[in-house]
ROSE-4610 file (N, C-alpha, C; in Angstrom, 1 decimal, always signed):
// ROSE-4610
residu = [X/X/X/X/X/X/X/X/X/X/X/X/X/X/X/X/X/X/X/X/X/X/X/X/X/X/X/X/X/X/X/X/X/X/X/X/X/X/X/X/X/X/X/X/X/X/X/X/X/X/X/X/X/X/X/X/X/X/X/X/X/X/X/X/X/X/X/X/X/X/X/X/X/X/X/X/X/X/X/X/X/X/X/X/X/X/X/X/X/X/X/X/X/X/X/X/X/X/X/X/X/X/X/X/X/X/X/X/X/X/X/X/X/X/X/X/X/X/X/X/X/X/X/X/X/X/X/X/X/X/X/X/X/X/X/X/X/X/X/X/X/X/X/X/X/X/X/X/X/X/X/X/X/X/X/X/X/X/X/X/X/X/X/X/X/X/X/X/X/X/X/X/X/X/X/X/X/X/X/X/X/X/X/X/X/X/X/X/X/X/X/X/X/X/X/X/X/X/X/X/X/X/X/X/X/X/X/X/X/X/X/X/X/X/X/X/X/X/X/X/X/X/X/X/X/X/X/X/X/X/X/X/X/X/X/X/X/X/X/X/X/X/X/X/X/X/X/X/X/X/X/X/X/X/X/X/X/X/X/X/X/X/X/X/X/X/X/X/X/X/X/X/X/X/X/X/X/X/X/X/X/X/X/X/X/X/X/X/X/X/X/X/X/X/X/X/X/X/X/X/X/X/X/X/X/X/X/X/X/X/X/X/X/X/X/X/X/X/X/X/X/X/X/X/X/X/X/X/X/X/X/X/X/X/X/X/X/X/X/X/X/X/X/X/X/X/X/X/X/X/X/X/X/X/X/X/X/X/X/X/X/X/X/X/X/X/X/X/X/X/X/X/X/X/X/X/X/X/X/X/X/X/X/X/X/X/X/X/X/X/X/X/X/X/X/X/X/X/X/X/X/X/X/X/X/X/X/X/X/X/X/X/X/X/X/X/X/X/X/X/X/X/X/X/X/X/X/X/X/X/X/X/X/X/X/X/X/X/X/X/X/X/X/X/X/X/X/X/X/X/X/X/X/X/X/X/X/X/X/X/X/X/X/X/X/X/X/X/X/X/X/X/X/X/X/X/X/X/X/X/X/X/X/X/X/X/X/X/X/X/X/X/X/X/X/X/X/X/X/X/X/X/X/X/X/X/X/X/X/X/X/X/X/X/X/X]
num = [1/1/1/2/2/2/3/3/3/4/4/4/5/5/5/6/6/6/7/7/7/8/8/8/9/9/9/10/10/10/11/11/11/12/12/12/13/13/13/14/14/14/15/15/15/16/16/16/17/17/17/18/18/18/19/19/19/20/20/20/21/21/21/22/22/22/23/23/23/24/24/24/25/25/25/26/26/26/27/27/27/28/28/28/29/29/29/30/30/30/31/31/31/32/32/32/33/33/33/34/34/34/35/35/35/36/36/36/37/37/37/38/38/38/39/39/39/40/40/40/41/41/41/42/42/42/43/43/43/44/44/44/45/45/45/46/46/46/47/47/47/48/48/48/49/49/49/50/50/50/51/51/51/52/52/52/53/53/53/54/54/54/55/55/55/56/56/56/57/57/57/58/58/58/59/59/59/60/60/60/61/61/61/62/62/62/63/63/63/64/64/64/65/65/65/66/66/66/67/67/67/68/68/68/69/69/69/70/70/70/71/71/71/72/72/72/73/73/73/74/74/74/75/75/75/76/76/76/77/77/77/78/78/78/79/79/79/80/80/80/81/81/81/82/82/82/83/83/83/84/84/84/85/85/85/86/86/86/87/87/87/88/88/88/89/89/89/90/90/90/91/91/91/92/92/92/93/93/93/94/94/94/95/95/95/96/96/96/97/97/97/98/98/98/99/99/99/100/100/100/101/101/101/102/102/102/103/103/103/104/104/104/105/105/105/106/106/106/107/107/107/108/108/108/109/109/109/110/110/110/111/111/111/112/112/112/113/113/113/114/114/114/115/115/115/116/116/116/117/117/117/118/118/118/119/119/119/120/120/120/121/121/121/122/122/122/123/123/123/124/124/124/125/125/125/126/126/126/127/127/127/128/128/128/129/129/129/130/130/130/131/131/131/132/132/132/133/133/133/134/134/134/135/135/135/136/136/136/137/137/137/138/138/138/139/139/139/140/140/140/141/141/141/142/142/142/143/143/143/144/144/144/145/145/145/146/146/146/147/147/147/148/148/148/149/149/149/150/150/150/151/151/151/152/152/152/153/153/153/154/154/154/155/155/155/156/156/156/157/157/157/158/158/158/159/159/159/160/160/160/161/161/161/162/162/162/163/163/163/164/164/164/165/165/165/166/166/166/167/167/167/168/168/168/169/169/169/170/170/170/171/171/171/172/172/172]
x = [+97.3/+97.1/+96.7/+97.2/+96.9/+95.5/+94.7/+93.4/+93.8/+93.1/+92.9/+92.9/+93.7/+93.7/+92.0/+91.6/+90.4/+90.3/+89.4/+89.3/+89.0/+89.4/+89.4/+90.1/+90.2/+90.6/+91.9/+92.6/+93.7/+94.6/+94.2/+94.3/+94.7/+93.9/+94.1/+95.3/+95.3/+96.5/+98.1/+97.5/+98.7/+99.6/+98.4/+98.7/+99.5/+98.9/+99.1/+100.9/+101.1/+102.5/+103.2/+103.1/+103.7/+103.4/+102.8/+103.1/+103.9/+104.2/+105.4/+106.8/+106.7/+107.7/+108.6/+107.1/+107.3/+106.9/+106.5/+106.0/+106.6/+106.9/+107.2/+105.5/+104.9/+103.4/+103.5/+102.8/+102.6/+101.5/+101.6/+100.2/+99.4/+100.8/+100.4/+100.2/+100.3/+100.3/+98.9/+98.6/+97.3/+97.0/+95.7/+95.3/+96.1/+96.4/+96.8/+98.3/+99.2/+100.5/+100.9/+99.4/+100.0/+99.6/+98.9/+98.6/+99.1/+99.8/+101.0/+102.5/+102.5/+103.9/+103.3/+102.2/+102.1/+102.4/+102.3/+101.9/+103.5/+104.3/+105.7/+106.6/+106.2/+107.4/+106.8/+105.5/+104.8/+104.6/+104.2/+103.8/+102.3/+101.5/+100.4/+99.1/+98.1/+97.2/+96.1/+95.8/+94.6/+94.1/+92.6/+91.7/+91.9/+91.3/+91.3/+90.7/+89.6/+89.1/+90.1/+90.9/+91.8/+93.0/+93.5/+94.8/+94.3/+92.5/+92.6/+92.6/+92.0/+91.8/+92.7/+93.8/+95.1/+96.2/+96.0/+96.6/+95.9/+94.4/+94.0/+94.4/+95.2/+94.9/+96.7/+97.2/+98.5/+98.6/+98.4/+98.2/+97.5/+96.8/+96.3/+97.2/+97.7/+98.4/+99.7/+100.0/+101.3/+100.7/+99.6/+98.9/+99.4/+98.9/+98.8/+100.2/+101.1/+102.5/+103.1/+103.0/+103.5/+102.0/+101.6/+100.7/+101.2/+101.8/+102.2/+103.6/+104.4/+105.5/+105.1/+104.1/+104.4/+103.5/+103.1/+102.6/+103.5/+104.8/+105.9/+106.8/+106.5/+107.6/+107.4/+106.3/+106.9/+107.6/+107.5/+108.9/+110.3/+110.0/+111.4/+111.8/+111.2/+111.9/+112.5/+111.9/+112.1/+113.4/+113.7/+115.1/+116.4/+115.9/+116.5/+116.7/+116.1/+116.7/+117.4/+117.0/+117.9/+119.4/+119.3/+121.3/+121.7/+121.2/+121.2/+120.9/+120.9/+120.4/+120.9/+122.0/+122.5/+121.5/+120.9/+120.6/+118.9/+118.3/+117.2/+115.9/+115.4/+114.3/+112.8/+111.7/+110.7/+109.5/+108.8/+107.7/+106.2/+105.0/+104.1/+103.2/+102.1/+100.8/+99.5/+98.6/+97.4/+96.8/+95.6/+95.1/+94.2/+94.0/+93.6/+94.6/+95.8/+97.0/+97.6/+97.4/+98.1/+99.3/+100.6/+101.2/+100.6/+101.6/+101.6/+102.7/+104.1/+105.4/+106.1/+107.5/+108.8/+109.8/+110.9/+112.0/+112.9/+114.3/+115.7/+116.6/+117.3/+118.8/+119.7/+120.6/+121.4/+122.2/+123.0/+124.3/+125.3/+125.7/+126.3/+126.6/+125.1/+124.8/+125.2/+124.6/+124.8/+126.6/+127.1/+128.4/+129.6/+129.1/+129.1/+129.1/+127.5/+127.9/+128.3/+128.6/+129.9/+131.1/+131.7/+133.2/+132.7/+131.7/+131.1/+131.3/+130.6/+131.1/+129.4/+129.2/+127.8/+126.8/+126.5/+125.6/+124.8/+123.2/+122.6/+121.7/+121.4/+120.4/+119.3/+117.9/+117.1/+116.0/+115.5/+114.6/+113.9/+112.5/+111.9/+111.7/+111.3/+111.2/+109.9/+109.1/+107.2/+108.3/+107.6/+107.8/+107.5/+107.6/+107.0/+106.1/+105.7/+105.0/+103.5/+102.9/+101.5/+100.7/+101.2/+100.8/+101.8/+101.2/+101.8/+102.5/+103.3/+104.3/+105.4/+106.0/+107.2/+108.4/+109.7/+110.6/+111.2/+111.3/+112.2/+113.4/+114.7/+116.4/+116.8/+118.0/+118.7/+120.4/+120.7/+122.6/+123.2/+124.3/+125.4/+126.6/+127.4/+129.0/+130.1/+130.7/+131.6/+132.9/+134.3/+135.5/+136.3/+135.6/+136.1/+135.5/+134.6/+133.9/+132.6/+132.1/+131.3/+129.9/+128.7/+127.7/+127.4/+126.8/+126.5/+125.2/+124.6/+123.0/+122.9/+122.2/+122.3/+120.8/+119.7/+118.3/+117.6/+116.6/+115.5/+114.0/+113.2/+111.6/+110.8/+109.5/+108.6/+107.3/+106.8/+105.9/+104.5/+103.1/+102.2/+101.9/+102.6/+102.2/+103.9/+104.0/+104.8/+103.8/+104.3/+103.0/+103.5/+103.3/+104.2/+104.3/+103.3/+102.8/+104.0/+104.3/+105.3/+106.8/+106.9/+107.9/+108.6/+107.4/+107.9/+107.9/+107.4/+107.9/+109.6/+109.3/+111.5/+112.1/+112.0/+112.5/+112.8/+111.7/+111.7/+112.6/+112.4/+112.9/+114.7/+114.9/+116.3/+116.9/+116.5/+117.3/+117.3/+116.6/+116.9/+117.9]
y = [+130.1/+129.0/+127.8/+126.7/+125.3/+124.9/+124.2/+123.3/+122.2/+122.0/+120.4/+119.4/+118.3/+117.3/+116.8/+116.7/+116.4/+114.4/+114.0/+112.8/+111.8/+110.7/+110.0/+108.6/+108.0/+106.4/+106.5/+107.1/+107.6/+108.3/+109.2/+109.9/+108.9/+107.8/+107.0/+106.2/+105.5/+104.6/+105.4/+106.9/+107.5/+107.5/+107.7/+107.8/+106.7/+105.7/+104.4/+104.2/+104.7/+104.7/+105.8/+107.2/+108.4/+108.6/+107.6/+108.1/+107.5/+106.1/+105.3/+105.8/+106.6/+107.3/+108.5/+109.2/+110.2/+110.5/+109.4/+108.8/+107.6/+107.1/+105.8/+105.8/+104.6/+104.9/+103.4/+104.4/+103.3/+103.2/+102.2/+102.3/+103.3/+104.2/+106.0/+106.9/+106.8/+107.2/+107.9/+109.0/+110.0/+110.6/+110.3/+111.3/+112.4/+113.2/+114.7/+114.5/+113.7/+113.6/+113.4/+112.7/+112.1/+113.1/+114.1/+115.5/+116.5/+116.8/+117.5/+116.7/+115.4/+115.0/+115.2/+114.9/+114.9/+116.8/+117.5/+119.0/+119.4/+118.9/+119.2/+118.3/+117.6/+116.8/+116.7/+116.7/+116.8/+117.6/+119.1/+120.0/+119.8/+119.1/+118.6/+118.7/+119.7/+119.4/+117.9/+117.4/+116.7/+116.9/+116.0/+115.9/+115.4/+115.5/+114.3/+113.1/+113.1/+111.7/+111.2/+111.8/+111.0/+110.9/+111.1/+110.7/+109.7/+109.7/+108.5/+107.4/+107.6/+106.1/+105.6/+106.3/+105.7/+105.6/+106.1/+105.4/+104.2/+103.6/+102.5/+101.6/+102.1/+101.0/+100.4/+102.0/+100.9/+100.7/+100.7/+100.1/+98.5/+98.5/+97.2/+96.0/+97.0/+96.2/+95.9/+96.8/+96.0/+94.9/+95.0/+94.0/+92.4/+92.6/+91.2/+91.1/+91.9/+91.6/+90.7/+91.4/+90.7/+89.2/+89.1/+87.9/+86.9/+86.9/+86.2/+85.7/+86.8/+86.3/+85.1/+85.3/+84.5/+83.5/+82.9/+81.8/+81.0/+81.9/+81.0/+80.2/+80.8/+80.2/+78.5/+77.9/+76.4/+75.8/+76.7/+76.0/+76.5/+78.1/+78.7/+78.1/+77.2/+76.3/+75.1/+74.2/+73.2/+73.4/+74.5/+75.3/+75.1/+75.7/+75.6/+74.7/+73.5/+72.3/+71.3/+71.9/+71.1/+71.8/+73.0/+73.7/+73.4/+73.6/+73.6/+72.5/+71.1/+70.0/+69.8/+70.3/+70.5/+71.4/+72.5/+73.5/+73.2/+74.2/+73.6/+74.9/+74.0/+74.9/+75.1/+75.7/+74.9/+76.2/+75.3/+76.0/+76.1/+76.4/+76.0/+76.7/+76.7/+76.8/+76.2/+77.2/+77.2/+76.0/+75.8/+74.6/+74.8/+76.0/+76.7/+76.9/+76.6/+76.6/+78.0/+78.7/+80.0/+80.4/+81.3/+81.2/+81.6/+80.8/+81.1/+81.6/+80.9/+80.7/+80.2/+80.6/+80.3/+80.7/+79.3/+79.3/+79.0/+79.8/+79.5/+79.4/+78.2/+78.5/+77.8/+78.4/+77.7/+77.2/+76.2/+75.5/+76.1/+77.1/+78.3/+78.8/+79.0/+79.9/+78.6/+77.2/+75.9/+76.0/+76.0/+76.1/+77.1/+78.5/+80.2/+79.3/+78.9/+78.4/+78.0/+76.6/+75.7/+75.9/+77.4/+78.1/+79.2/+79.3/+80.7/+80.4/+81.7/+81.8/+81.2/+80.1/+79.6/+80.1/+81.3/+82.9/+82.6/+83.0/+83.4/+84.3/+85.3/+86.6/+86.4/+86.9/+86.6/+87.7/+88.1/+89.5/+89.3/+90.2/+90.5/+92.0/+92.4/+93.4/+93.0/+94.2/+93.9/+94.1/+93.8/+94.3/+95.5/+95.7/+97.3/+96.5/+95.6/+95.0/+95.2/+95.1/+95.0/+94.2/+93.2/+92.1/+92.5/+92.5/+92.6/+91.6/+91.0/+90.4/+90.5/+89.7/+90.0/+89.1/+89.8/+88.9/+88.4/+87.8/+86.9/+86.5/+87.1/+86.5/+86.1/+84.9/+85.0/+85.1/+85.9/+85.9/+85.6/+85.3/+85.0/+85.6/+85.8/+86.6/+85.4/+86.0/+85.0/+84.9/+84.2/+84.0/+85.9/+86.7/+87.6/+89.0/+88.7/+89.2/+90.6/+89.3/+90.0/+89.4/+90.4/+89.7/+89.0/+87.6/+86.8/+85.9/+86.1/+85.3/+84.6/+83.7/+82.3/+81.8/+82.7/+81.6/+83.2/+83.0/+83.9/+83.3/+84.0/+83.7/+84.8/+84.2/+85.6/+84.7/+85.2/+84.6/+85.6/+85.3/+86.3/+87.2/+86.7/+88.0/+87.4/+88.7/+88.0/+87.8/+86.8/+86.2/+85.0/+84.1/+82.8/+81.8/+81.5/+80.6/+80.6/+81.9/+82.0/+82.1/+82.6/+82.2/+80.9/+80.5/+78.7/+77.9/+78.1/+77.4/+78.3/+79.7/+79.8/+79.1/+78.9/+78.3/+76.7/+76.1/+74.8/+74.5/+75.0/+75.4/+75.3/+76.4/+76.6/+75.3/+74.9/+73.8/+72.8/+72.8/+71.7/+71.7]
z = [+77.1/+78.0/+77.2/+77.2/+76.7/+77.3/+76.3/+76.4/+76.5/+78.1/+78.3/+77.0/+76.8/+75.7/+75.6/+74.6/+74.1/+74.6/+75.3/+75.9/+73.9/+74.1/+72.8/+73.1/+72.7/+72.6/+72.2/+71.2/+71.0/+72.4/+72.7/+73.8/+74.7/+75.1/+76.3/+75.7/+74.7/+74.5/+74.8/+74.6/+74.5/+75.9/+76.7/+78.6/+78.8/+78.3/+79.1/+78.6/+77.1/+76.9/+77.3/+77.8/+77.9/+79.2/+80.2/+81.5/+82.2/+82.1/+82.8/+82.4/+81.3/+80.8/+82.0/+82.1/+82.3/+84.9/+84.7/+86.6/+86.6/+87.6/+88.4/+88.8/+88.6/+89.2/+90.3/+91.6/+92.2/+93.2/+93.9/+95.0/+95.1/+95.3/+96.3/+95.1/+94.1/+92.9/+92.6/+92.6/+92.6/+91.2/+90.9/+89.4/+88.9/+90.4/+90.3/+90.0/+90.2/+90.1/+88.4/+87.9/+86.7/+86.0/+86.6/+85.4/+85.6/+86.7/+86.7/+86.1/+85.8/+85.0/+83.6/+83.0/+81.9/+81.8/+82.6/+82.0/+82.3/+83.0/+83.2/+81.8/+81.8/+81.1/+79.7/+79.1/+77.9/+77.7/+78.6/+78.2/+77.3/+78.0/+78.0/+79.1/+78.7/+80.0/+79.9/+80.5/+80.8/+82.1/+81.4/+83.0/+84.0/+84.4/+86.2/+85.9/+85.2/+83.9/+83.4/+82.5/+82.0/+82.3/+83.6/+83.9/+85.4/+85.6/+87.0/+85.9/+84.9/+83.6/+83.2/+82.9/+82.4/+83.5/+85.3/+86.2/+86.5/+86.7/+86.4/+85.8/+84.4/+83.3/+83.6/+83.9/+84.0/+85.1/+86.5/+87.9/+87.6/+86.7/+86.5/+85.5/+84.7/+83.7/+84.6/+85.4/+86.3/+87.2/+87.3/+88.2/+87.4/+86.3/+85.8/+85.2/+84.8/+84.8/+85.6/+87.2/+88.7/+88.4/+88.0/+88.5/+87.1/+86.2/+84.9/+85.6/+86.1/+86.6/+88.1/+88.8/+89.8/+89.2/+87.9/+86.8/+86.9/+86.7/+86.0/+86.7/+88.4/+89.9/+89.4/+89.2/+89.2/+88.2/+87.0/+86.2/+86.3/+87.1/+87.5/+88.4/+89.7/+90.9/+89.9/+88.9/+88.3/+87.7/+87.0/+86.5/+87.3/+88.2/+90.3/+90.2/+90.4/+91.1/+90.2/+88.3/+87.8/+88.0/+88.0/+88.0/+89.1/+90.3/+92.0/+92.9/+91.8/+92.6/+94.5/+94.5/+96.1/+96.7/+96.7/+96.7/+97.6/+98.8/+99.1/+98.5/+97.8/+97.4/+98.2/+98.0/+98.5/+98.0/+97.4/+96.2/+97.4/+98.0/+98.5/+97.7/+96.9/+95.9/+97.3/+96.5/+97.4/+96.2/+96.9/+96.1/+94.9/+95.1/+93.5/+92.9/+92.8/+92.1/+92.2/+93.3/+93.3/+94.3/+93.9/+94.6/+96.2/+97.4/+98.7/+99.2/+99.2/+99.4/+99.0/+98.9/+98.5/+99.2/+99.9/+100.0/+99.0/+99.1/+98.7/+98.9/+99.6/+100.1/+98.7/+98.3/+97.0/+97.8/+96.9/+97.4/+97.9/+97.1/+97.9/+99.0/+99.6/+100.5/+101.7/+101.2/+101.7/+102.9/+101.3/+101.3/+102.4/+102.2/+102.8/+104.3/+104.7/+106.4/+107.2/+106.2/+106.5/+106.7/+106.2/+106.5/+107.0/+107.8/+108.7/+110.5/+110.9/+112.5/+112.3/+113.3/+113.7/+114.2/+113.5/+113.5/+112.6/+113.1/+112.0/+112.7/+111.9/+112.3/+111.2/+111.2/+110.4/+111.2/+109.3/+110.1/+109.1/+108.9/+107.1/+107.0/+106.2/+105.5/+104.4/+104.0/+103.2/+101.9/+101.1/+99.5/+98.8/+97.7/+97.1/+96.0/+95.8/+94.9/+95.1/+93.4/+93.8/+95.1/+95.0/+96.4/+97.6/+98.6/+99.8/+100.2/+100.4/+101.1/+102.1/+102.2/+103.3/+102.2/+102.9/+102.4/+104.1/+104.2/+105.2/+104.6/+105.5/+105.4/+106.4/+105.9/+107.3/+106.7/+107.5/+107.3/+108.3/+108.0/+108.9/+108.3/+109.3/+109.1/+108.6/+107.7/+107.1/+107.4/+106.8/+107.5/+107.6/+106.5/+106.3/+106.9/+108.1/+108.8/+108.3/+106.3/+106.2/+106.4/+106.5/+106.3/+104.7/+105.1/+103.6/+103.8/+102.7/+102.6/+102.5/+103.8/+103.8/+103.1/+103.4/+102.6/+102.5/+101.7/+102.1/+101.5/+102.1/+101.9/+101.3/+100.5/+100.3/+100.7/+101.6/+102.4/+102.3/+102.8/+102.8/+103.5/+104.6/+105.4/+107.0/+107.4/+108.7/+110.3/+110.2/+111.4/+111.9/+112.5/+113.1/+112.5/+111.6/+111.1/+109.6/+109.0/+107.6/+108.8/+109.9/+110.5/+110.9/+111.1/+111.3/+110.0/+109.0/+107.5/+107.2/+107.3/+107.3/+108.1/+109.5/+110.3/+110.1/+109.6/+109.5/+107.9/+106.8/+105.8/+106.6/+106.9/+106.8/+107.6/+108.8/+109.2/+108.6/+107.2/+106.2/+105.4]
């Protein structure tokens, strides 16, 4: 029978690279799952210490991943509206400079409605992301009686208030 890995600094860097390898880790993501992959797939025992410490470490490090990426939405809209000048964007930042919301209808999709049946359906769906979210769409059916994306949103929560910024948004 294998002895539990000896806890060490080494040890931990090792998790942090040999378990996204070996788990998808996520929200629901338990001590116990990641020590049963390390013991399946590495043929490795550890503790329950050190596989809650290195699901922390990378649960967190995806944390600030997803928060570096939503850093960069106001030079990624800037990008947008130089390729997509037709195109309607719309960036909203809280006043501490942090994301709130984002619309996108490209010119395309602009375009797609204009040769479409005068339908639009619109629903959301939450995200799988560290931050909770909604994504808000709307489609409409096209000349070839498919469905095609006319805008969508990532808003903070679905509630009236992120419904009426899509709403208002899109009939722009």
């Amino acid at each position: 029978m294998q002895q539990p890995v000896r806890r060490s600094s080494s040890n931990h860097s090792y998790l942090l690279i040999a378990v996204p390898t070996v788990l998808a880790v996520t929200r629901s993501t338990k001590p116990k799952d990641v020590q049963e992959a390390v013991q399946w797939f590495l043929g490795q025992k550890i503790g329950y210490q050190a596989a809650h410490k290195a699901l922390l470490a990378i649960q967190n490090k995806d944390i600030e991943i997803e928060r570096e990426q939503f850093r960069l939405l106001p030079a990624y809209f800037e990008v947008l509206r130089k390729k997509d000048p037709a195109g309607h964007f719309a960036l909203t930042m809280t006043p501490e400079g942090r994301f709130f919301r984002l619309f996108l209808c490209p010119a395309v999709c602009q375009e797609t409605f204009a040769c479409s049946m005068k339908f639009v359906a619109c629903d959301g769906t939450f995200t799988k992301s560290k931050f909770r979210q909604m994504l808000l769409l709307a489609v409409t059916v096209d000349g070839n009686d498919e469905v095609a994306l006319l805008a969508w949103a990532l808003v903070e929560s679905e509630n009236e208030d992120s419904w009426r910024f899509f709403s208002t948004e899109l009939k722009r």
